[in-house]
Structure formats: structure tokens, C-alpha cells
N, C-alpha and C positions, 0 to 999 in steps of 0.2 A: 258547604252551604254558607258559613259565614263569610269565606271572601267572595262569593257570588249577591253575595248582600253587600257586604262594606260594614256590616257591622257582627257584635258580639256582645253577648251580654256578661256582666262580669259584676257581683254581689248588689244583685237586681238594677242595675244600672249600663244602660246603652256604651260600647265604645266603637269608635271607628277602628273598622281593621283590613289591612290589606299583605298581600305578599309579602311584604316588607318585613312584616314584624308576626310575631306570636300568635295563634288566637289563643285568647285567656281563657284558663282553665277553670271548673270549680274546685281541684284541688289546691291550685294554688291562692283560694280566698283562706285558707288555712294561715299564710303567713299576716293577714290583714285581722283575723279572729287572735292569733297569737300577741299581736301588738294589741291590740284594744284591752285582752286581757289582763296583759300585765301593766300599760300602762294605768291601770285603773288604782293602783297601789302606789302612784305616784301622785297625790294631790287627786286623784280622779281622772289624772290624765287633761287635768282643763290648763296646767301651766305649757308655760311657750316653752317647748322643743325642738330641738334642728331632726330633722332626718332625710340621709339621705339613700337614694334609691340605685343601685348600683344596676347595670342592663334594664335599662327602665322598658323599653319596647314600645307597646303602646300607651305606658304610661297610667294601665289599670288600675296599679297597687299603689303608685304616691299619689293620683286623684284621689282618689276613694280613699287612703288616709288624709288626704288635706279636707275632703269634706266631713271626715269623724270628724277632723281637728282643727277648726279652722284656726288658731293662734298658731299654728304648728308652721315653722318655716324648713319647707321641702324643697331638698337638691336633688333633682331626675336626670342622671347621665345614660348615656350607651356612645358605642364606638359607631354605627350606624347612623349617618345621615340622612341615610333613607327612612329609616324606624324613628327620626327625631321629627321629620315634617308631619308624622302621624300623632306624635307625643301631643306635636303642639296643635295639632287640629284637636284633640281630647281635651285639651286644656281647657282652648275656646270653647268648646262644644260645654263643658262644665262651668265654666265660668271662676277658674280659680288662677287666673293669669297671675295673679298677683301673689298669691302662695306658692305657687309651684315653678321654680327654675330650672329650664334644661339647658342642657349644652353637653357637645360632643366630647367623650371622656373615653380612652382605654382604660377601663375600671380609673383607679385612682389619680391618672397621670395628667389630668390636668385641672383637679382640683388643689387648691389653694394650699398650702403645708399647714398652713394656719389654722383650717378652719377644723371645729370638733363638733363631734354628732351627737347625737345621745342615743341617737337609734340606726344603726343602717339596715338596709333588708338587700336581699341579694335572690336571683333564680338564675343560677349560673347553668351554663350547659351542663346535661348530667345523662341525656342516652346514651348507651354504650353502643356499640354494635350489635350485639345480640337482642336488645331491644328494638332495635330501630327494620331489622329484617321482619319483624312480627305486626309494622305497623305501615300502609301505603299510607295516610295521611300525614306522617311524619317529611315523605319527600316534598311534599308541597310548600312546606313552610322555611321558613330562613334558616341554613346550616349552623351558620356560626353561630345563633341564638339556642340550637338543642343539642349536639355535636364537640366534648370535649376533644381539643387536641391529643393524637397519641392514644384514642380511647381509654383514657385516666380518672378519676377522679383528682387526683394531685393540686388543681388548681385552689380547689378549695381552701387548702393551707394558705397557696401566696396571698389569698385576696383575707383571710383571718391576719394573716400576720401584717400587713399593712394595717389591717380593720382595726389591730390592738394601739396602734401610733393617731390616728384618725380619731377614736371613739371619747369619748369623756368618760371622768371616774364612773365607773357601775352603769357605763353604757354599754348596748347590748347589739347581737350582730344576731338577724336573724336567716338563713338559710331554707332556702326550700332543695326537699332532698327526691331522688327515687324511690321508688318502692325497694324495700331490703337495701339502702344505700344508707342509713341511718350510722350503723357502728361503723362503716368503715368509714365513714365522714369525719367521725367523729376519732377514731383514731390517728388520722392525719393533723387533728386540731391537740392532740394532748399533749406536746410540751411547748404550748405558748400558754402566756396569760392568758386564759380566760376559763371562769365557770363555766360547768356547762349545765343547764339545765333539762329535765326529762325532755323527751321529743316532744313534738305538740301535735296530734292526729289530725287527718283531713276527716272529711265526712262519711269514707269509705273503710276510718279506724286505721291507716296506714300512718306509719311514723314518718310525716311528711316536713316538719321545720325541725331542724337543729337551732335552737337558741342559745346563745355564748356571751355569758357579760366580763366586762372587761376588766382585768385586777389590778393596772396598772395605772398609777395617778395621771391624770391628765396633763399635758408638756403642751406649751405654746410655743 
């Protein structure tokens, strides 16, 4: 229904959406309740922050935190050119051109070495095969957005371990995971830098973000 519309609603707010990219889920407003939460322990969350948004898609999760946050300076990447003309239609459509920068990125490779986050968020592919047979609207939408390579979890590590070089001191990486994907996510993450904190539930009480802050001092 929502790509016969062109739109989706995504934490009570309109997004354009098409074949292209993702439609936004309400589990994954879970990673957007995660951020707000904690950073409220930071100043209130009202100081300037970088964050950035790793397979950004439509672009849902860093509007919707640029408009919690508006001092907040957001980097929206994906590998997808198709999924980035849609980012940037959201953008317009919110009005946050000026917060919100996209551009075409294989996860980290063609962001800056230099630059540090304090927050990144990620919703990497995560159905397996055996999920994806129990589900036809799964074939409709973009593979390489739901569809890890080698049906793995694995990736998870590479994009932590980069995330740990990338992030600033007691910056935090946050993950949206499957259902029962939680510990073994989470296993692939425990011998790099990083805390990990309790899971944080979607609204169906499933352990849906892995959050991970970073113990290593920040390197320019």
C-alpha cells in the first residue's frame, strides 16, 4: 500500500517512499526513542552533535533526529543512488536541507578520515533466509537494503570496527537488530572497543537496537 501511495508514515510523520528504498518501519522508530533517551544525559541533548546515519534509505531516522535536534549536524549516506534521490526529496519535503547532508557512501568509504561522530546509527541488512521465505512483502522492496551477503550476520563487526576509529570519546554506535539477533550481534562486537549497553526494546518488547559506546580516545 505504501508504494501505491508514495508515501509512509514513520514517528507520526509523512515520508516519500518508493521501490527504491525501505518502507519505514515502527520497529525501527525504536532506534530514534534510543537516541533521544540517552542523549537527554548529555546537556539535555540541546548541545551541537554530529551524527551520522549509515544506509540512510529514505532518510526517516536522521530527519526525524534533525528535527528533535535541530543544532544537530547530520551526515545521511547509502551506496544507493536510487534510495539518495528519495533521501533528498524528504529532506525538501521537511525542510531541514540545511541540517541534513547526503551523499553516496559504501558505508564509511567515502567519508572524510577526519571527521568524528558522537552518535552514528545504522540498520544494516539483517533477514536471513529463513526469515525472508515467511515473508512476500519482503520481495518487493530493495535486496541489498534487507539481505545480508553469505546470509551472515558478520557485517556487523566490519561497520563496529570502523565505527570504533570514526566515533568521538563516549560516542555511541547505535544498531537496529532482528528479532532473537540481539546476542549474537552482539558477540561479534566483544573484542573491540566498545561498552555495550542493555538492548533497548521496540514497542512489541523485542530487543531491537544494540547500543555500543566507544572506549577509545578520539584520533584526528
Amino acid at each position: 500500500m505504501e508504494y501505491i501511495l508514495n508515501t509512509a508514515v514513520f514517528y507520526s510523520r509523512q515520508f516519500i517512499v518508493t521501490p527504491q528504498v525501505l518502507i519505514p518501519r515502527p520497529a525501527s522508530e525504536a532506534i530514534i526513542d534510543a537516541v533521544v533517551s540517552r542523549a537527554a544525559s548529555r546537556s539535555g541533548g540541546r548541545q551541537r552533535c554530529t551524527l551520522l546515519d549509515l544506509g540512510t534509505g529514505s532518510g526517516c531516522l536522521a530527519i526525524t533526529l534533525s528535527l528533535l535536534f535541530p543544532t544537530w549536524e547530520i551526515t545521511a549516506i547509502d551506496i544507493s543512488l536510487e534510495a539518495l534521490q528519495i533521501t533528498k526529496k524528504n529532506i525538501a519535503l521537511h525542510k531541514v536541507g540545511s541540517k541534513v547532508n547526503c551523499f553516496q557512501s559504501d558505508w564509511f568509504s567515502q567519508i572524510p578520515s577526519a571527521n568524528r561522530f558522537d552518535y552514528i546509527i545504522c540498520n544494516p541488512p539483517y533477514v536471513l533466509i529463513e526469515e525472508r521465505e515467511d515473508n512476500d512483502m519482503l520481495e518487493v522492496e530493495p535486496a541489498i537494503a534487507l539481505f545480508p551477503q553469505n546470509n551472515s550476520l558478520a557485517h556487523y563487526r566490519s561497520i563496529a570496527e570502523e565505527a570504533c576509529k570514526r566515533l568521538t570519546t563516549n560516542g555511541e554506535i547505535y544498531f537496529e537488530c532482528g528479532k532473537n539477533q540481539f546476542q549474537t550481534i552482539a558477540t561479534y562486537l566483544q573484542t573491540l572497543p566498545l561498552a555495550l549497553a542493555p538492548p533497548y526494546q521496540d514497542y512489541a518488547r523485542i530487543d531491537r537496537v544494540l547500543i555500543a559506546k566507544n572506549t577509545l580516545p578520539s584520533t584526528s
